[in-house]
N, C-alpha and C positions, 0 to 999 in steps of 0.2 A: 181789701187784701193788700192793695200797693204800699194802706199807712204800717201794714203791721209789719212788712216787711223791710220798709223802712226804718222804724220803731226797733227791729229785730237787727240791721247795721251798725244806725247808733248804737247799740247798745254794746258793740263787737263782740260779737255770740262765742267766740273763742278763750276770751275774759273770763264770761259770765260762767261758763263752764267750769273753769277754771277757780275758778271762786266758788260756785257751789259745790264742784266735788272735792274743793281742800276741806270746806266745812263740814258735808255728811262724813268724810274718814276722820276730822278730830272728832267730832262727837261719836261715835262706834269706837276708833281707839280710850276718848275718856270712858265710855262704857264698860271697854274691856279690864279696867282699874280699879271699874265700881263695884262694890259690895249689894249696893241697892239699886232694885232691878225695876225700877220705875222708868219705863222710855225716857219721859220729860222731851215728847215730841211737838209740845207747844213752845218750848226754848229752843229747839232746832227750829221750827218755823219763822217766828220770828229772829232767829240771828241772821238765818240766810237772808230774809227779809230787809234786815240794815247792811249787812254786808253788798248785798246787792245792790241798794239805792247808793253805796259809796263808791261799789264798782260803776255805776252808772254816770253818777258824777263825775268822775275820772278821767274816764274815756271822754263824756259827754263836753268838757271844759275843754280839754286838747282837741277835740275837731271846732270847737271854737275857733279857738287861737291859732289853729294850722288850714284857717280854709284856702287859703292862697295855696299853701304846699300841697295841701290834698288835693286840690283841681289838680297836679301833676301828678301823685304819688299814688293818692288813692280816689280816682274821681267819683266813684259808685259812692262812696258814703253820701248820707244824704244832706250836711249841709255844705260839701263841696258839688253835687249835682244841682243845688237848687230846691231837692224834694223838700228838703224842709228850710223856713227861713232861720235869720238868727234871734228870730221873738221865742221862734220855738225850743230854738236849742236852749236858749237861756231859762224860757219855763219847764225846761224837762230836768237841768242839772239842780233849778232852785227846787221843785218838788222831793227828786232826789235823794238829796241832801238833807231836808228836815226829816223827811221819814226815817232818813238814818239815822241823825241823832236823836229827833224823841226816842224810836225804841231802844237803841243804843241807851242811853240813859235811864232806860227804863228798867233795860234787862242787870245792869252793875256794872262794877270797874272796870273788870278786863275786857268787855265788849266794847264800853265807852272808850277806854283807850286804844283799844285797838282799830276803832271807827274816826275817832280823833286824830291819831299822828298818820291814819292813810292816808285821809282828807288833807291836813297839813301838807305832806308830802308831795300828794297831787299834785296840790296846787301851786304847789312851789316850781314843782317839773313843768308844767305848761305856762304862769303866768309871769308878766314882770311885774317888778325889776329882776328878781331871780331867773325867772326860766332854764330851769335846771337841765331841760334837753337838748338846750345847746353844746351843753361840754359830755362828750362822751366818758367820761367819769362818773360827773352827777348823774347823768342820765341812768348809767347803767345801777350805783347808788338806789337810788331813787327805788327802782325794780327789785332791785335785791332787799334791800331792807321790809321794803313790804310783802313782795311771795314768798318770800323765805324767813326771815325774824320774827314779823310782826305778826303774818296769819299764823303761823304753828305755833309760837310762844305762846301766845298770848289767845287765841280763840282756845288753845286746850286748855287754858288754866280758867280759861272764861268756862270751860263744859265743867272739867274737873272741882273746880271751886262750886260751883252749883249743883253738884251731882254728890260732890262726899267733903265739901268744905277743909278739901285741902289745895296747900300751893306746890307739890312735888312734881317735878317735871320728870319722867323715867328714861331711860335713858334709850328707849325707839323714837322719843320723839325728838330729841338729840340729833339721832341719826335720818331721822326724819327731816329735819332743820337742815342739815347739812349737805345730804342730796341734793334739798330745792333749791339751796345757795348757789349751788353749781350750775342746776337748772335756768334760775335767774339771771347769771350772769349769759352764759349763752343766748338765750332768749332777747337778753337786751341786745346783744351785740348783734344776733341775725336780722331782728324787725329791719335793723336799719339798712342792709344788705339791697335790696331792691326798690329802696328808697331814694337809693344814693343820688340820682340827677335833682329831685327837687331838696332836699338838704343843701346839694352844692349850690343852690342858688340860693338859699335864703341864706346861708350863712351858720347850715347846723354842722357844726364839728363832730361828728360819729368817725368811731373808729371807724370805719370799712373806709372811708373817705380817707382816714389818716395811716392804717396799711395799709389799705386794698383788699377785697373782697375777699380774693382766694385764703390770703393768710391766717385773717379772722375766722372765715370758714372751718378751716385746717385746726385752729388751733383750737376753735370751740367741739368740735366734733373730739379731740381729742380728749377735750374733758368730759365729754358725754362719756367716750370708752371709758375714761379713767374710774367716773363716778360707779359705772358699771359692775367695776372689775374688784371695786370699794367695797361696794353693796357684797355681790356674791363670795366676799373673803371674810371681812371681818366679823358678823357675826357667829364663824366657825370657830372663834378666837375671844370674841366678847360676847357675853352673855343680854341678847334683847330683847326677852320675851317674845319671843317670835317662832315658826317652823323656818330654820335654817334650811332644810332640801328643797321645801317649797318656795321658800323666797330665791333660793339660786336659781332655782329654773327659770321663775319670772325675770330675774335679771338675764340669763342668759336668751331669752325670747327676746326682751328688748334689747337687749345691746344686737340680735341679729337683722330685729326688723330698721336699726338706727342703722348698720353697714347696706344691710338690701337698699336704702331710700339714699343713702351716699351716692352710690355707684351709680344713681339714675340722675342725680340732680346733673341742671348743665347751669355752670356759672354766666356762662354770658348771657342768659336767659331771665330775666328779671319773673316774670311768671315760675319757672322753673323754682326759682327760690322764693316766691311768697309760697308754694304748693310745700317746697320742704320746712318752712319757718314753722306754716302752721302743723306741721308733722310732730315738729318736735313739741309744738304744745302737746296732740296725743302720745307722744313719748311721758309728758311732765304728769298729763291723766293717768297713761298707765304707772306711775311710780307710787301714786294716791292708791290704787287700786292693790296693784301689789304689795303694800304694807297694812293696809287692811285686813287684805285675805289672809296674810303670812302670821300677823297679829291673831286674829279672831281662829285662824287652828290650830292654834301653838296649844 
């Protein structure tokens, strides 16, 4: 019970989530495009399957290379407790990793590519001589281009191209794309919020360190409302194959449950803000969830 629970930290179960429900909503929206009403639920399977070993990798590399910081940051993860050594982490990211590319490679291009430049990226973000999460920039880069660019470009054209052997991108997933960019950037910029003492000692330059806390807070919250306020307008205005009444309501549920968990968070609480960090990842699920639904009863 200890290893799987273990097994289930490494793997930061908030991620994995994350990852798997961006991939069942593009394959359901490429569905929603298709003419041919074949599930093709052995291509979902295994995509989530490489997706997954590349999310694993990912995470798995950066507790690597951060076990110093984590003994301060995050000590529960298991290769800054000890639970696991670094033979282990290292045989969990190399496994990983191959089962991502063989099926990757197996499944076609846009899977392969899209399992290739994550991996690139990753590793660019945790290892040297790059170590892209030093500079809060890259760092934040790094996040965005892959939650937001890389999974929704490219794993829909990966469903799409194999479901009706076309490349057209319509324009929910556009809008889809552009949410999560906003999404990503936020996200990158909170992780590092209650991290901030063991950063300041190794030397990582995250915004929160370089405004302070409050500001980044302030001003990423504010793009949450913004994206919000995005969501429930314009498709009254642009045509996105979708239920407009239904999609504003879900945007207006989230943008209330995102002010209700505002008003509770305490800044000077480092607990306080991992419990809001990870919140807003169920913010970023529910926006999967609500274009989904808003898609499939249009």
């Amino acid at each position: 019970m200890e290893l799987i629970r273990n097994l289930i930290r490494f793997s930061r179960p908030h991620t994995v989530i994350g990852t798997s429900l961006s991939i069942v909503v593009l394959y359901l929206l490429a569905m929603s495009f298709s003419d041919n009403r074949e599930l093709h639920l052995g291509i979902l399977a295994l995509t989530l399957v490489s997706c997954l070993g590349a999310n694993i990798y990912i995470v798995g590399l950066n507790q690597i290379t951060d076990i110093k910081i984590d003994r301060i940051n995050k000590p529960w993860l298991p290769l800054a407790s000890g639970a696991f050594s670094l033979r282990t982490g290292y045989w969990l990211v190399s496994i990983s990793i191959l089962i991502s590319l063989i099926i990757a490679g197996f499944l076609g291009r846009y899977l392969f590519l899209t399992v290739v430049l994550s991996l690139c990226i990753g590793t660019a973000y945790s290892l040297p001589p790059l170590r892209l999460k030093r500079f809060y920039f890259w760092a934040a880069f790094c996040i965005i281009a892959v939650r937001s660019l890389i999974v929704n470009l490219l794993l829909f054209l990966h469903f799409h191209f194999l479901m009706n052997d076309s490349q057209h991108i319509p324009s929910i997933i556009w809008l889809l794309t552009g949410a999560m960019f906003v999404y990503s950037i936020v996200i990158a910029w909170f992780k590092d919020i209650p991290d901030m003492e063991g950063d300041s000692r190794f030397q990582i330059r995250t915004l929160s360190l370089h405004w302070g806390a409050r500001s980044v807070f302030r001003i990423g919250n504010l793009l949450l409302t913004a994206v919000s306020v995005c969501l429930i307008l314009l498709p009254f205005t642009v045509d996105f194959s979708l239920n407009r009444r239904v999609f504003a309501v879900e945007q207006l549920l989230i943008l209330a449950f995102l002010w209700i968990a505002i008003f509770r968070v305490q800044l000077e609480n480092p607990d306080s803000i991992r419990r809001y960090y990870l919140f807003v990842w169920v913010l970023f699920f529910l926006e999967y969830i609500s274009f989904a639904i808003a898609t499939l009863s249009a």
